[in-house]
TIBAMI-67673 format. One record per atom (N, C-alpha, C): residue number from 1; residue in one letter; atom name; x, y, z. Coordinates in nm, 2 decimals. Layout:
REM TIBAMI-67673
NUM, A, CA, X, Y, Z
...
***
This chain:
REM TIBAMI-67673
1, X, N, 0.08, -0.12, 0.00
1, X, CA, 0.00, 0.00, 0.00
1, X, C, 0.09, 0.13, 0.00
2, X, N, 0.03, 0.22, -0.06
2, X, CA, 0.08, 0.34, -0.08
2, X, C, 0.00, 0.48, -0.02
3, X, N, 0.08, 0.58, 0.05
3, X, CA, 0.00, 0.71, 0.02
3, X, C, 0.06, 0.78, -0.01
4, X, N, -0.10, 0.85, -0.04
4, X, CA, -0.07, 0.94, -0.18
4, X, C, -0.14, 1.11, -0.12
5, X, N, -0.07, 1.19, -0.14
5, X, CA, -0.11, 1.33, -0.09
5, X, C, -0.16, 1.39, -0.23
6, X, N, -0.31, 1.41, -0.26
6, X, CA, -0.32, 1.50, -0.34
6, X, C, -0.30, 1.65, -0.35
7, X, N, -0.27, 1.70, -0.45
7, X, CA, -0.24, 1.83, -0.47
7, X, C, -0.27, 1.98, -0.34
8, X, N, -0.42, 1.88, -0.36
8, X, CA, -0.53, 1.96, -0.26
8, X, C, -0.46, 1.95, -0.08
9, X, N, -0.41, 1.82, -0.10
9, X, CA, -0.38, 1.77, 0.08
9, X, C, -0.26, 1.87, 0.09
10, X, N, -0.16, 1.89, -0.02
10, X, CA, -0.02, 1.92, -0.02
10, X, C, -0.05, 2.09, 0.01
11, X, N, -0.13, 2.15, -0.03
11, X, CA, -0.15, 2.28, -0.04
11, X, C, -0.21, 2.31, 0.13
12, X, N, -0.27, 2.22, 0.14
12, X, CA, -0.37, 2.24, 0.27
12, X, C, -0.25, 2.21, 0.41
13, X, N, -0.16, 2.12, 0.36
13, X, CA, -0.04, 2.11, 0.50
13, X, C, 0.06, 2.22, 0.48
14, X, N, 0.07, 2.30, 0.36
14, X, CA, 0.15, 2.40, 0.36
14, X, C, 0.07, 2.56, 0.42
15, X, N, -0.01, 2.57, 0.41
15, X, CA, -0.11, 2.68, 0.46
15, X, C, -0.12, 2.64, 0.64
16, X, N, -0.12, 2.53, 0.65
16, X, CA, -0.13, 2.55, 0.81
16, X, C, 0.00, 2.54, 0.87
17, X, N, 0.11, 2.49, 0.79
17, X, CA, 0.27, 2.52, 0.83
17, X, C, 0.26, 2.62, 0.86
18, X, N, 0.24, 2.73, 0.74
18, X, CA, 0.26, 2.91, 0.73
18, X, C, 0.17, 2.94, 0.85
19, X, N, 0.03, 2.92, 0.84
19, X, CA, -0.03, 2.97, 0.98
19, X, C, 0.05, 2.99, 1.09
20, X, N, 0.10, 2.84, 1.14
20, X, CA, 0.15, 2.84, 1.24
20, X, C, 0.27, 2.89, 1.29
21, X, N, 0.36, 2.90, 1.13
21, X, CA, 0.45, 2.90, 1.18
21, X, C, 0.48, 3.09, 1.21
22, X, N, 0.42, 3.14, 1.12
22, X, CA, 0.36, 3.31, 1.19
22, X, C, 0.36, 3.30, 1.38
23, X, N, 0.31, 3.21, 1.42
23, X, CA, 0.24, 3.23, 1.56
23, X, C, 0.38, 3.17, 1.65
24, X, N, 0.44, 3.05, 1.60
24, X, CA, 0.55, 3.01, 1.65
24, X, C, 0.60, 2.91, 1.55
25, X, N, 0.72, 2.90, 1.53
25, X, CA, 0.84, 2.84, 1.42
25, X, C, 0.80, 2.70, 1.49
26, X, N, 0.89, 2.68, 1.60
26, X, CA, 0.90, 2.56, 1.63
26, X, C, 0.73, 2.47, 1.67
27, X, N, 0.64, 2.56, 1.70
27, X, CA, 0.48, 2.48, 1.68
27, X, C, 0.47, 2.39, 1.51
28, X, N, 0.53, 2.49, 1.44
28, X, CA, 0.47, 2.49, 1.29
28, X, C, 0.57, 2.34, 1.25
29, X, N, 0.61, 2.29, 1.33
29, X, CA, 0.70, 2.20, 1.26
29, X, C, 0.67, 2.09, 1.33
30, X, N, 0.63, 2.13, 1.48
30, X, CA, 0.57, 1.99, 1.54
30, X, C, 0.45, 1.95, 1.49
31, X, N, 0.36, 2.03, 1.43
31, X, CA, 0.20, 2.00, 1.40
31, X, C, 0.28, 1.94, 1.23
32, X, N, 0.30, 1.99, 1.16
32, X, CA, 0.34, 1.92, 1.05
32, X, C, 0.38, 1.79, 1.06
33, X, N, 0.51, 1.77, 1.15
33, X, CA, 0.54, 1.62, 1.17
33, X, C, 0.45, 1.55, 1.23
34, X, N, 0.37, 1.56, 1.30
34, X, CA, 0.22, 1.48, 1.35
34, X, C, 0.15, 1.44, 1.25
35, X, N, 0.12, 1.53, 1.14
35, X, CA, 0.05, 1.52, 1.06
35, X, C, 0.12, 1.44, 0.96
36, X, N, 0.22, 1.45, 0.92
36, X, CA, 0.31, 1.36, 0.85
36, X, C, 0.29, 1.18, 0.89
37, X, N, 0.33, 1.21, 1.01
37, X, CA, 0.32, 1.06, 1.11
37, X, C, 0.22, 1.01, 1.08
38, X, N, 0.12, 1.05, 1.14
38, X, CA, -0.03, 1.04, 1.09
38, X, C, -0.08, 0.98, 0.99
39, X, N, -0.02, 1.07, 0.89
39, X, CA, -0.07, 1.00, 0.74
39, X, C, -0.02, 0.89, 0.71
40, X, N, 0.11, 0.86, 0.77
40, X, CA, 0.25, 0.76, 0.72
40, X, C, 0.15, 0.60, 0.76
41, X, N, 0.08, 0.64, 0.89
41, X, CA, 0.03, 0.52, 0.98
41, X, C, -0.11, 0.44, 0.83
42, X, N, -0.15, 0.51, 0.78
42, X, CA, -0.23, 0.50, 0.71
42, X, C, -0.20, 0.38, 0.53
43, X, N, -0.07, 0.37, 0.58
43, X, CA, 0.00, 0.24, 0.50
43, X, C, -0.06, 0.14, 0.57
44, X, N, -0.01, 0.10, 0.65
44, X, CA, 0.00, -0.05, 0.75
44, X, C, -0.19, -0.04, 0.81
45, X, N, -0.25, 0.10, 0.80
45, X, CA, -0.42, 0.07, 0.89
45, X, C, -0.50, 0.16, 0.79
46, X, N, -0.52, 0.09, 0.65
46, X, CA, -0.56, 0.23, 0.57
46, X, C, -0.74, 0.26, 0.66
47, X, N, -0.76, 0.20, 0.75
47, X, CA, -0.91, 0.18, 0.77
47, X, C, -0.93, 0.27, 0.90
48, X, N, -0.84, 0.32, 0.92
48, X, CA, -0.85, 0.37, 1.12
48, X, C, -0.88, 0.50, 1.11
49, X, N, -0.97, 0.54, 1.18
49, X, CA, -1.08, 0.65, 1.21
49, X, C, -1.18, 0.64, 1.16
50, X, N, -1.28, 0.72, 1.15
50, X, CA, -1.43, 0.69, 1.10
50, X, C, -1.50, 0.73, 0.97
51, X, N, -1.60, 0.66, 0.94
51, X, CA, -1.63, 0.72, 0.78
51, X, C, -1.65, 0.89, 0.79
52, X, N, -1.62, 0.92, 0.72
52, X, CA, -1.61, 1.06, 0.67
52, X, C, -1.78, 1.10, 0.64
53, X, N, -1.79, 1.19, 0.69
53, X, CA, -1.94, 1.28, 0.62
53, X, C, -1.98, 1.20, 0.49
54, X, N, -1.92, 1.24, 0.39
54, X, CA, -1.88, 1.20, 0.27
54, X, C, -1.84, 1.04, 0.27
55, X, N, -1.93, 0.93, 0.26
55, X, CA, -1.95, 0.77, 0.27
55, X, C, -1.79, 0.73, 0.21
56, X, N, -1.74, 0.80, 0.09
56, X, CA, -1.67, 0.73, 0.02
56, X, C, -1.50, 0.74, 0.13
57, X, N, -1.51, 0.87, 0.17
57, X, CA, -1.39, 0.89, 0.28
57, X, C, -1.36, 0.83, 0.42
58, X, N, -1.28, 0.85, 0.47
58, X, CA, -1.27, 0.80, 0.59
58, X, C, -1.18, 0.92, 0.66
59, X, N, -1.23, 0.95, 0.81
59, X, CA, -1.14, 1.09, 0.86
59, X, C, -1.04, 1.02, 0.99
60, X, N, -0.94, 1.04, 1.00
60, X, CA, -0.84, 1.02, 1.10
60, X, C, -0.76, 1.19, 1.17
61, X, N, -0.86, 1.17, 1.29
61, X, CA, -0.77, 1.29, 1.39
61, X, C, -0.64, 1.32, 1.38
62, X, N, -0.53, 1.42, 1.42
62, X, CA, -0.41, 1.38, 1.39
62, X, C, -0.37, 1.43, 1.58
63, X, N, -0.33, 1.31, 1.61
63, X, CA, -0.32, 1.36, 1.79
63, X, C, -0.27, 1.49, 1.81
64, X, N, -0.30, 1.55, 1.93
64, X, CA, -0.28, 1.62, 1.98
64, X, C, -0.28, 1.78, 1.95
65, X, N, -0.40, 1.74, 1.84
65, X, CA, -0.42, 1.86, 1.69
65, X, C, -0.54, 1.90, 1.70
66, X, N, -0.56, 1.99, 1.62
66, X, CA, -0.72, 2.00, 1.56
66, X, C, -0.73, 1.98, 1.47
67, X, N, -0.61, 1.89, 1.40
67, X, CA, -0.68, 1.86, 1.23
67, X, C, -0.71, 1.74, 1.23
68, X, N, -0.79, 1.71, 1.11
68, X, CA, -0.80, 1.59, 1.06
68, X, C, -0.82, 1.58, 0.92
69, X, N, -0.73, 1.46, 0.90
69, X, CA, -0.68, 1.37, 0.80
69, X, C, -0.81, 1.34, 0.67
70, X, N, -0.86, 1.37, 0.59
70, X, CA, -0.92, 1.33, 0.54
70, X, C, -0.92, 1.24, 0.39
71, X, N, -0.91, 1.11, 0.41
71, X, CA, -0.80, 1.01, 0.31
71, X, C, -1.01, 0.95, 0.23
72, X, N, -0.95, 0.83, 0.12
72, X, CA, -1.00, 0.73, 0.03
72, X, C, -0.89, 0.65, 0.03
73, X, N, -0.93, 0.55, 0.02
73, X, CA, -0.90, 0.40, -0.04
73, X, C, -0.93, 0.33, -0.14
74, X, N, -0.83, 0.29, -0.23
74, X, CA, -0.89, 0.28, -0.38
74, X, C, -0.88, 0.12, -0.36
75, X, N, -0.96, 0.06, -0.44
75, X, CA, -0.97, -0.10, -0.45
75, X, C, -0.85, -0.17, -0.42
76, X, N, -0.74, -0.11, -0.44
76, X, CA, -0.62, -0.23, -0.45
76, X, C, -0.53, -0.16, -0.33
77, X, N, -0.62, -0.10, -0.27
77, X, CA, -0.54, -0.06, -0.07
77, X, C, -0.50, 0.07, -0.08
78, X, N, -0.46, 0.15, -0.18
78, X, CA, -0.36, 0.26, -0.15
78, X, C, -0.44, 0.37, -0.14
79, X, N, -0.34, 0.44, -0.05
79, X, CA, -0.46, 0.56, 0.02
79, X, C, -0.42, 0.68, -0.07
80, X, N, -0.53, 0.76, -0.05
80, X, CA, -0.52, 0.89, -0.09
80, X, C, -0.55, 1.01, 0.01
81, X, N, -0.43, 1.07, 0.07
81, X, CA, -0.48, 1.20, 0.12
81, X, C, -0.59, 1.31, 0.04
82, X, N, -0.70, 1.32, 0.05
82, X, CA, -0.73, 1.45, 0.03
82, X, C, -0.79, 1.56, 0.04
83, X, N, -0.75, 1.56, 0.18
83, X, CA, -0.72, 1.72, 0.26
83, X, C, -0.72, 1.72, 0.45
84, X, N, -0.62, 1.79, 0.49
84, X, CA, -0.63, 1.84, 0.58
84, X, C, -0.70, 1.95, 0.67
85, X, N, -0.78, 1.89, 0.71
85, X, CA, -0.88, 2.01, 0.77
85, X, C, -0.90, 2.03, 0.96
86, X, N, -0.92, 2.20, 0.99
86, X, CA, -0.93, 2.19, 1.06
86, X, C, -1.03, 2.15, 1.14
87, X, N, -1.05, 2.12, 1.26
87, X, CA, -1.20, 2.04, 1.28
87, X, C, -1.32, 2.14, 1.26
88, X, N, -1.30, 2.21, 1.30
88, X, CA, -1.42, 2.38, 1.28
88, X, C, -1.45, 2.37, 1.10
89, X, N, -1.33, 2.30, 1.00
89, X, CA, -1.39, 2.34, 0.90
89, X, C, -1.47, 2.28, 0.83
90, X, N, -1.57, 2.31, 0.72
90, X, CA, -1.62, 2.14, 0.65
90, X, C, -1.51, 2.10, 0.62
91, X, N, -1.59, 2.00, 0.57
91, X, CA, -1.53, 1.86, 0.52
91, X, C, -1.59, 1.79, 0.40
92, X, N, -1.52, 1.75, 0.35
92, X, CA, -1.61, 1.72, 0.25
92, X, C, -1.72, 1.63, 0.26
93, X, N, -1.83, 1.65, 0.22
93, X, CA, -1.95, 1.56, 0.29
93, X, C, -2.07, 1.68, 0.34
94, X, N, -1.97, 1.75, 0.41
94, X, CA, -2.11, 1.83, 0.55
94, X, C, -2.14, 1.98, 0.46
95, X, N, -2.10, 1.97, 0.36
95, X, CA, -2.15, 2.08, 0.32
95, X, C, -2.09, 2.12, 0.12
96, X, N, -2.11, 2.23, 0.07
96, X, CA, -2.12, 2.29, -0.03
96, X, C, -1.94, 2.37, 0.00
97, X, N, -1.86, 2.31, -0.04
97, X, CA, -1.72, 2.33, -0.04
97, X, C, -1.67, 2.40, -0.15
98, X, N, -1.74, 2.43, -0.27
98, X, CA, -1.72, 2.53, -0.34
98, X, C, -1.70, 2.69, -0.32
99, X, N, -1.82, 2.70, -0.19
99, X, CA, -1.84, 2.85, -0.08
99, X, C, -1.67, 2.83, -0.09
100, X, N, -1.58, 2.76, -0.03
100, X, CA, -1.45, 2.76, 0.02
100, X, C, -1.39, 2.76, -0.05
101, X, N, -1.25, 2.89, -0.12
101, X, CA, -1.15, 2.89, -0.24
101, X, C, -1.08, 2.87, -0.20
102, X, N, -1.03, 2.88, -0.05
102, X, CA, -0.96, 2.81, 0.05
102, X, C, -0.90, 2.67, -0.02
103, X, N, -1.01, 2.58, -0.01
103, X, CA, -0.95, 2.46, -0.01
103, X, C, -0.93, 2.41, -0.15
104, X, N, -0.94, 2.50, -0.24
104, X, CA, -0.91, 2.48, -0.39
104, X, C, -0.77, 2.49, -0.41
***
């Protein structure tokens, strides 16, 4: 199994790098590597956290964070990031995510 960060996930972990790292350098690198870790675990358990809003997804917290992981699973195991969100924000599923150019 593989994961895979789409475009969308890659843009979404660099925007909250920058957030954070504005507020503190050294935060912005520990929430990244969480999130990193996080996703990495998603080889060896593509199934761990709960279905996503959205049936087809599945969401995984990332400890000690407010984000979460929002991956797919394609038939032959390998995951796809696609997107990091904070918990306050939709997700895809709970709402009309077009309102958001954010996460484009």
């Amino acid at each position: 199994m593989t994961v895979r960060f789409t475009p969308q996930a890659r843009k979404h972990l660099s925007r909250i790098a920058q957030y954070i790292r504005q507020l503190n350098p050294s935060a912005a690198h520990k929430v990244r590597q969480r999130i990193r870790q996080t996703a990495a675990t998603l080889d060896q358990f593509p199934h761990i956290g709960h279905e996503g809003a959205d049936p087809v997804t599945r969401e995984v917290v990332v400890p000690q964070s407010p984000y979460i992981i929002v991956h797919t699973v394609d038939a032959g195991g390998d995951v796809y990031v696609i997107g990091i969100y904070h918990g306050a924000q939709l997700r895809p599923g709970q709402g009309d995510l077009d309102d958001h150019p954010e996460d484009e």
